[in-house]
C-alpha positions as CSV (number, residue, x, y, z in Angstrom):
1,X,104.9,137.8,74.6
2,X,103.4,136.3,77.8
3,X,100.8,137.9,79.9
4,X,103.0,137.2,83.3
5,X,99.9,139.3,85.4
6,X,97.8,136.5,84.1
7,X,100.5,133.9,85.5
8,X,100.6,136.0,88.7
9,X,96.8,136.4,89.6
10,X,96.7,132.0,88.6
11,X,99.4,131.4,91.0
12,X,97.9,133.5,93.8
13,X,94.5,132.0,93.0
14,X,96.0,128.5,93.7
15,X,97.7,129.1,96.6
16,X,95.2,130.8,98.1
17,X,92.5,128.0,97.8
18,X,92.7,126.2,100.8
19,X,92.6,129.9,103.1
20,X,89.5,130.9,101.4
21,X,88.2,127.4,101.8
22,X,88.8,127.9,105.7
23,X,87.2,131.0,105.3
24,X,84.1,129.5,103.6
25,X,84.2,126.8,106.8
26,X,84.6,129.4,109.5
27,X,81.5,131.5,107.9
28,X,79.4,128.8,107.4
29,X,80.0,127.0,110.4
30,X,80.9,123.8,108.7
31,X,83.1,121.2,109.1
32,X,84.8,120.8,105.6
33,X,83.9,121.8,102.1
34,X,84.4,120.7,98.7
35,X,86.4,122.4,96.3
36,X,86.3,122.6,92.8
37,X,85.9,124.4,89.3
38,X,88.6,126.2,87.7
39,X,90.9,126.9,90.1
40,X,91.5,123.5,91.7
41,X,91.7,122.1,88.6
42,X,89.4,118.7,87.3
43,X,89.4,116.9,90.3
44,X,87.7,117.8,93.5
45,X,89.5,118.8,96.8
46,X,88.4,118.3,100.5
47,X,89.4,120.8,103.0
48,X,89.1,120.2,106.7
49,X,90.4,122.4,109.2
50,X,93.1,121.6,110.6
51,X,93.7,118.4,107.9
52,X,95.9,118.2,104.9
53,X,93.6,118.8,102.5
54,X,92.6,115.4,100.0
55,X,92.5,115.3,96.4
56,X,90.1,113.5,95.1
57,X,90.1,112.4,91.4
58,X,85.8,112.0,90.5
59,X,82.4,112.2,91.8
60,X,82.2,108.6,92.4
61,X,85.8,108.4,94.5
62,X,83.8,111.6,96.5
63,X,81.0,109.5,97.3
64,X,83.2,107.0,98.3
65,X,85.5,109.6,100.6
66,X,82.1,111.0,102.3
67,X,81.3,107.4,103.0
68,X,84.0,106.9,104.8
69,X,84.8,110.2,106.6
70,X,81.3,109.8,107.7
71,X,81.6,106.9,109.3
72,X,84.8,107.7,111.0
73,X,83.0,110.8,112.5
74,X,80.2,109.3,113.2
75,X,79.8,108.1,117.2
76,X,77.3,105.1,116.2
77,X,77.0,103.2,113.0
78,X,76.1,104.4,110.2
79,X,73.8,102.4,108.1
């Protein structure tokens, strides 16, 4: 038989993800934050508020993502 409050606490865990990683943001005064582990799943996940958040397949594609969104936040060059 299947454990459906099993099911039920996974699917509220998932949803849930992106509101406790605004709450994570708002508490540590951050701009974004990385998600990850078991309940995102074996990728890694950027939220931003106010974004979509952005799936991101492995740590070298996250370098590559901080790169970028650095630059485009940044008001002078980055080098």
């Amino acid at each position: 038989m299947i454990d459906l409050s099993k099911i039920f606490r996974f699917v509220a865990i998932f949803y849930n993800r992106e509101k406790v990683a605004g709450r994570q943001i708002a508490e540590c005064h951050t701009d974004a934050c990385v998600v990850n582990g078991a309940t995102w799943g074996a990728d890694f996940g950027f939220v931003e508020t106010g974004r979509a958040t952005v799936s991101i397949a492995d740590k070298a594609a996250l370098a590559a993502f901080f790169s970028d969104w650095l630059r485009s936040a940044s008001p002078r060059p980055v080098r």
